[in-house]
VOPAGU-510899 format. One line per 3 residues: number of its first residue (from 0); their letters; for each residue x, y, z of C-alpha. Coordinates in pm, 1 decimal. Example, Ala and Ser with C-alpha at 12.3 -4.5 7.8 and 13.67 -1.06 7.14 Angstrom:
2
0> AS> 1230.0/-450.0/780.0 | 1367.0/-106.0/714.0
// end
This chain:
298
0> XXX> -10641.5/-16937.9/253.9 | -10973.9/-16789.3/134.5 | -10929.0/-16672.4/-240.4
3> XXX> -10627.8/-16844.8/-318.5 | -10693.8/-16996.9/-601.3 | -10358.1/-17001.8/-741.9
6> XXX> -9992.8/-16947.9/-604.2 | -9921.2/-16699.9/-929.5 | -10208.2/-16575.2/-813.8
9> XXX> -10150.6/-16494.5/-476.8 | -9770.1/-16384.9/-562.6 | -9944.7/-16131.6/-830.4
12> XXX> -10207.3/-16049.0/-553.1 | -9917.2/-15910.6/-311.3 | -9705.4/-15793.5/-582.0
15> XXX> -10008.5/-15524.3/-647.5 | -10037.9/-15456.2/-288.6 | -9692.6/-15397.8/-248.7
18> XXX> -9601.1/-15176.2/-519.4 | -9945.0/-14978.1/-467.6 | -9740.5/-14919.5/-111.4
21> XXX> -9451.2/-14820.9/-279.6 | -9598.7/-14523.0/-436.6 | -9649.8/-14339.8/-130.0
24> XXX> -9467.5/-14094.5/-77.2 | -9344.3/-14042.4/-428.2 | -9351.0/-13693.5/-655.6
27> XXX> -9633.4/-13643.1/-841.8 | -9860.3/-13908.0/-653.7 | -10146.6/-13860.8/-427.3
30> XXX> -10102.1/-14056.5/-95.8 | -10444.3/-13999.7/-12.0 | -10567.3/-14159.7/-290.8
33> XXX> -10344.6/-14462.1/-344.6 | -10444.3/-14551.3/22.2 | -10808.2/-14545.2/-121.6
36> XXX> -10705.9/-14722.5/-396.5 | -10547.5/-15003.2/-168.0 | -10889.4/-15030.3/6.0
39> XXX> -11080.8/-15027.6/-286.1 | -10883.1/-15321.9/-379.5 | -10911.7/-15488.0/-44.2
42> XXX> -11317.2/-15453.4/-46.9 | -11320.9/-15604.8/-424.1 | -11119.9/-15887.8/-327.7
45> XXX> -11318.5/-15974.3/-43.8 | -11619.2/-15951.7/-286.6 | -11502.2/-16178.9/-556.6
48> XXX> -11408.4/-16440.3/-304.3 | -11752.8/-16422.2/-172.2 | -11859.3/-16434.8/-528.0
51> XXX> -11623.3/-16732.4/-642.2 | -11873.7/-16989.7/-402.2 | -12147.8/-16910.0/-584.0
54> XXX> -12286.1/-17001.7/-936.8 | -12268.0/-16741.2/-1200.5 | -12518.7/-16809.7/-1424.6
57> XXX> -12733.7/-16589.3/-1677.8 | -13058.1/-16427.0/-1546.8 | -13311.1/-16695.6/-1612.0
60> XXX> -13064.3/-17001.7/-1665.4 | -12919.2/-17260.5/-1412.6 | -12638.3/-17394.9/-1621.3
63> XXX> -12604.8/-17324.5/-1957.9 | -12249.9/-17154.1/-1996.1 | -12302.6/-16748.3/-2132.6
66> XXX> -12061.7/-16697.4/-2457.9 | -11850.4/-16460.2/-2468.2 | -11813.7/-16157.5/-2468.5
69> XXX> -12060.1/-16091.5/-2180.7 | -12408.9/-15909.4/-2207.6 | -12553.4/-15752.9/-1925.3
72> XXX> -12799.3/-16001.6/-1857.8 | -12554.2/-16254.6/-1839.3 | -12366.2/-16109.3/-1498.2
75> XXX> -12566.1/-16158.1/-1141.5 | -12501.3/-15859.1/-970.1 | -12627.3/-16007.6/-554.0
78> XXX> -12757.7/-15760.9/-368.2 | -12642.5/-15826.6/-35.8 | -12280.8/-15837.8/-213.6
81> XXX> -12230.0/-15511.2/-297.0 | -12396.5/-15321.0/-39.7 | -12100.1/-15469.1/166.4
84> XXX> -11894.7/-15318.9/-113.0 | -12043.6/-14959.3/-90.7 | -12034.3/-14984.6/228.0
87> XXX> -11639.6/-15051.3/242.5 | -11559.8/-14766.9/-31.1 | -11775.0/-14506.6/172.6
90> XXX> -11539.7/-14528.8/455.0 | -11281.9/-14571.4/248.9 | -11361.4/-14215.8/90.7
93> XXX> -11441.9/-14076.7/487.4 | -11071.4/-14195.0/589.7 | -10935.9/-14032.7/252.6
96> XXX> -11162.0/-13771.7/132.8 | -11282.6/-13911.8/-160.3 | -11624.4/-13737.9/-249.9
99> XXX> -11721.5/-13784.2/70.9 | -12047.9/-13633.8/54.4 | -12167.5/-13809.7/-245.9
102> XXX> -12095.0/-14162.4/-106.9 | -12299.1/-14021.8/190.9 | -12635.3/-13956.4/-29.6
105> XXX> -12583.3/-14253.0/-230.6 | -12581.1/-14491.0/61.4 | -12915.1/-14313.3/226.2
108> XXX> -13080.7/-14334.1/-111.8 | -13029.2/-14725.9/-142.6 | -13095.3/-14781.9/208.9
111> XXX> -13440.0/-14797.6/144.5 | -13413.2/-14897.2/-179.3 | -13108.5/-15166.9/-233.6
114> XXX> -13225.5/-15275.5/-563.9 | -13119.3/-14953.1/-668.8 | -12743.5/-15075.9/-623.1
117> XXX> -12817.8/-15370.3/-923.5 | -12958.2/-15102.7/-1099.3 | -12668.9/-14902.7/-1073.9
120> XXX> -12401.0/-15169.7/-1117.3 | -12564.1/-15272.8/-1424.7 | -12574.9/-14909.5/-1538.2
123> XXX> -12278.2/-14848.7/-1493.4 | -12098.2/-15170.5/-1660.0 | -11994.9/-15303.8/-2006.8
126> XXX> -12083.4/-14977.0/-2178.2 | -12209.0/-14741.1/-1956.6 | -12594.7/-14653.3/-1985.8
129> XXX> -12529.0/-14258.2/-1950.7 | -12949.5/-14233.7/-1939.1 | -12991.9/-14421.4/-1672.4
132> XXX> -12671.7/-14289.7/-1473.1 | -12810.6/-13929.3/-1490.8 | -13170.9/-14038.9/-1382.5
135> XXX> -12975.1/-14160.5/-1040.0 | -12730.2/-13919.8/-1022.3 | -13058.2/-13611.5/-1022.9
138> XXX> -13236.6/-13879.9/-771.1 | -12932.8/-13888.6/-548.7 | -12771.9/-13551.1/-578.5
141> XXX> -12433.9/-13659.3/-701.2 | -12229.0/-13636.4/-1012.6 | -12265.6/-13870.9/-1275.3
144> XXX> -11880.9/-13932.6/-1292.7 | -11896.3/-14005.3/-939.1 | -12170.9/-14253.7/-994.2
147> XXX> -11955.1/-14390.0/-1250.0 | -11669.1/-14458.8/-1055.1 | -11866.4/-14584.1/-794.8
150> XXX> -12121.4/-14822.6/-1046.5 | -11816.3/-14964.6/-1204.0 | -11610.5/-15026.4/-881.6
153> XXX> -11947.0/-15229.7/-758.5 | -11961.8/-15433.1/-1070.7 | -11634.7/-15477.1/-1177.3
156> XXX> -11593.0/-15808.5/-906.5 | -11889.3/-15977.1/-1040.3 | -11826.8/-15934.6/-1430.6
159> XXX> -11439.0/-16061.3/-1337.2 | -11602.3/-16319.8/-1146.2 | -11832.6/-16399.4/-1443.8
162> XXX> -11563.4/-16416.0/-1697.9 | -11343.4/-16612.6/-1478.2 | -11624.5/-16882.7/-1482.6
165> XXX> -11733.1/-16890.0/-1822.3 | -11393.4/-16934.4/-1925.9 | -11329.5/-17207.1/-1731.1
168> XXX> -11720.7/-17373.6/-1808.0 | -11654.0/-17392.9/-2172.2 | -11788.7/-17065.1/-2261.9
171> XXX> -11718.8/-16991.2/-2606.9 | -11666.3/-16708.0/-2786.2 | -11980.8/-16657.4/-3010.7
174> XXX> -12039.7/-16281.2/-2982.0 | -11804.6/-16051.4/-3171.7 | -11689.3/-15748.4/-2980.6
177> XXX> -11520.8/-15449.7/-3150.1 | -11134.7/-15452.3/-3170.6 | -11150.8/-15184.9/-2932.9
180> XXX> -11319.0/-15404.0/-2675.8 | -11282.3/-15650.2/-2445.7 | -11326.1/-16000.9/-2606.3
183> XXX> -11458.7/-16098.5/-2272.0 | -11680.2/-15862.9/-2136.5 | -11716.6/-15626.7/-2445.9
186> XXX> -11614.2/-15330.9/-2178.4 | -11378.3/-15051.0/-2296.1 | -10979.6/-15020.3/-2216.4
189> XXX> -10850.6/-14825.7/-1963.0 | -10489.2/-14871.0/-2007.4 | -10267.2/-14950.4/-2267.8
192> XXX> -9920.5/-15113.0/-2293.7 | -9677.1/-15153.8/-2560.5 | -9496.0/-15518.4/-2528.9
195> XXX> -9170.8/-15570.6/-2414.3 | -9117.8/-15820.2/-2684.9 | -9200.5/-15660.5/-2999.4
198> XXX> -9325.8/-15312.9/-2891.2 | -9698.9/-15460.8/-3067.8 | -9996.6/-15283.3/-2826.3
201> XXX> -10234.0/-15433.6/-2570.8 | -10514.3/-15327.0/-2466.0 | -10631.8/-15387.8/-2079.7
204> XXX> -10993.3/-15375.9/-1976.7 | -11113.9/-15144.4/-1704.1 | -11356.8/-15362.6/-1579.6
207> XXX> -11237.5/-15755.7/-1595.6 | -10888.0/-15706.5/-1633.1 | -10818.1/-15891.5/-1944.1
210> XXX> -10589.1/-15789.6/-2178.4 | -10617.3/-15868.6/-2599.0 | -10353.5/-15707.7/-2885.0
213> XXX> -10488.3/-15444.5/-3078.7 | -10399.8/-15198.3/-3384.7 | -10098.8/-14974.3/-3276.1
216> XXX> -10285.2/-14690.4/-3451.1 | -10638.4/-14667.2/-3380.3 | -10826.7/-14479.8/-3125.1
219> XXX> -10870.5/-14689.8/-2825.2 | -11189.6/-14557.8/-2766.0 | -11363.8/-14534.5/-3091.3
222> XXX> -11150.5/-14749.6/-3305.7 | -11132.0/-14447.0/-3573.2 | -10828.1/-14564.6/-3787.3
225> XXX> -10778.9/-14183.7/-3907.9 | -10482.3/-14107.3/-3833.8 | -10512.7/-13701.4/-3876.3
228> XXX> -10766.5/-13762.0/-3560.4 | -10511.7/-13947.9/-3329.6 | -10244.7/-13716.1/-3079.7
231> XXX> -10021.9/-13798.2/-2826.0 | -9946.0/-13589.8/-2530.4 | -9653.4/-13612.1/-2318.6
234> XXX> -9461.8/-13448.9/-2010.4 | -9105.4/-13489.8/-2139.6 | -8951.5/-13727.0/-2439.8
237> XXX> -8754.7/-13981.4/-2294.8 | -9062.7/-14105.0/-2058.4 | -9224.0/-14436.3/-2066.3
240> XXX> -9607.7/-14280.9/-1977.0 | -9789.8/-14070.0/-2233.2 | -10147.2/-14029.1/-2309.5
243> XXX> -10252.2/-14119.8/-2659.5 | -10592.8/-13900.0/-2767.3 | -10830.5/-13904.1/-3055.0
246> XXX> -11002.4/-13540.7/-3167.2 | -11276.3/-13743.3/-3328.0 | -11448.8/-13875.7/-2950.5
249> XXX> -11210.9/-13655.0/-2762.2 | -11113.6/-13976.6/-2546.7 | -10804.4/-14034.3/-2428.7
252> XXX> -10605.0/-14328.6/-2299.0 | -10312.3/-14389.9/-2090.8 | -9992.6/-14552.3/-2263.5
255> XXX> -9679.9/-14735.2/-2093.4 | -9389.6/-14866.0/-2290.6 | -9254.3/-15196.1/-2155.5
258> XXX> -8938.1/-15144.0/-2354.0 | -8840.8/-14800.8/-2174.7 | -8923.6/-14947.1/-1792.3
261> XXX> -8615.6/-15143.5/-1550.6 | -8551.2/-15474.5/-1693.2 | -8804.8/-15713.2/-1509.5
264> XXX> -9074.8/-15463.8/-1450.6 | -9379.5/-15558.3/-1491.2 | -9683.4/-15329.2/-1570.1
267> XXX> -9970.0/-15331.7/-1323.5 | -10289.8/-15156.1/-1451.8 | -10401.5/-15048.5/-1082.7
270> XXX> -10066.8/-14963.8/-988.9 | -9995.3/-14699.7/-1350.6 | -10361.4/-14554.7/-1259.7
273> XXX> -10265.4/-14502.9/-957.1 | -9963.3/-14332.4/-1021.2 | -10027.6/-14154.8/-1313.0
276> XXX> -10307.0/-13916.7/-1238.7 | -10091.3/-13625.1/-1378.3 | -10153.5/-13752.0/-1733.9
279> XXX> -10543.8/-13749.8/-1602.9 | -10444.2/-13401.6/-1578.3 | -10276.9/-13333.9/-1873.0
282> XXX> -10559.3/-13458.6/-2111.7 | -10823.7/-13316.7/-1933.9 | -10631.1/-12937.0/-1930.4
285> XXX> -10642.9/-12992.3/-2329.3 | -11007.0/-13110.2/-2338.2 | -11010.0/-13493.1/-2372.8
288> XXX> -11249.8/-13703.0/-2140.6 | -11178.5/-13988.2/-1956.7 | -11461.1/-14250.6/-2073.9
291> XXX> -11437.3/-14502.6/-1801.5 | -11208.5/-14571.8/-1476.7 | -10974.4/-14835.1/-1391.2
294> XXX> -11177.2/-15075.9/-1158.4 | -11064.1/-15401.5/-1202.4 | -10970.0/-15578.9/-831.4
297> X> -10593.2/-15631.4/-908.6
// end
């Protein structure tokens, strides 16, 4: 079966799809946009098995293996790819009602001009070029958040694709990222997760999906160590799900505690964004931003 490449894999693969299912219909969770979600994820698969055929090398070099953590030049971003991709997540949005009309000006301003859609992918990943992003998003007509989603949803299959090979080619860690980024892409986290085993905290990236231990308390965002700077912000004690926030950068990231979930549960990035956009909520009613999405395709 196309994209198989594993049988853990594929069991983690349907595990996603079906608890992504499961949320519908529950309190406190939008239906509309866990269905978008679910073809998000769909649309990114596809692309990284198109993507897993092909050879992955850095801009300018046929086979030397990047090291890691990934630069931006290192990561193809094809063309023909991810205007699939935007394609898929504009009726996605249409069927769901997910910024409908800014998916509609983005696709007629890269119809003429699809190198636009590297330009944005690249914008938009690792750590976002906010310059750039606003000079398309006044081009366009759109927000830049939008264009952020949307930039990092594009290039989130090719940098997980990237990783995935590099990893597996020998590529060796040469490049030091910050302890509040990914070792492999150098991307920021988007969720967090405090082990089952020995409550110690990990870190997930939004864009690759891999996961490293970090300090319990530091600012996921900025890495401040200052403890009068860090908050936590919760609906209720007893829950497993808080936010964790930093008054220095005013970023915020979402928490789960293996330790306080059912025996055997497992924590799924896509699935906690998913359900969890009341915390989105919650930080952003007390001021704290939300520096980059969940994209990761599973």
């Amino acid at each position: 079966m196309p994209g198989r490449e594993t049988d853990t894999g594929w069991d983690r693969s349907c595990e996603v799809t079906a608890r992504l299912h499961a949320l519908i219909g529950q309190p406190q969770v939008s239906d509309a946009y866990v269905r978008f979600r679910l073809d998000l994820l769909a649309a990114q698969r596809a692309a990284r098995s198109a993507l897993a055929g092909t050879v992955l090398a850095p801009r300018g070099s046929e086979r030397l293996p990047a090291p890691l953590p990934l630069a931006p030049s290192d990561v193809p971003f094809p063309i023909g790819v991810l205007a699939i991709l935007l394609e898929a997540i504009r009726d996605s949005a249409a069927r769901h009602g997910q910024k409908t009309a800014a998916l509609q000006r983005l696709s007629a301003g890269v119809a003429t001009h699809p190198e636009q859609l590297q330009a944005l992918a690249a914008a938009a990943a690792f750590e976002p070029d906010l310059v750039a992003l606003e000079s398309l998003a006044r081009e366009w007509g759109v927000l830049v958040d939008a264009l952020l989603f949307v930039g990092r949803a594009l290039a989130a299959p090719c940098v997980a694709e990237a990783v995935r090979a590099r990893a597996a080619n020998g590529g060796a860690r040469t490049r030091e990222a910050p302890a509040h980024r990914c070792p492999a892409c150098g991307s920021a986290p988007s969720v967090a997760r405090l082990r089952r085993a020995d409550g110690r905290r990990v870190l997930t990236c939004g864009l690759c999906g891999s996961e490293w231990e970090a300090v319990r308390l530091a600012c996921a965002c900025c890495g401040t160590l200052e403890q009068s700077r860090l908050g936590v912000l919760r609906l209720g004690d007893a829950g497993p799900r808080w936010v964790e926030t930093c008054d220095g950068c005013k970023g915020y990231i979402k928490t789960v505690d293996e330790r306080r979930l059912p025996e055997g549960e497992v924590v799924l990035p896509i699935v906690e964004e998913s359900a969890t956009l009341h915390l989105d909520l919650l930080a952003e009613r007390e001021g704290y931003i939300r520096r980059v999405p969940y994209v990761m395709p599973g």
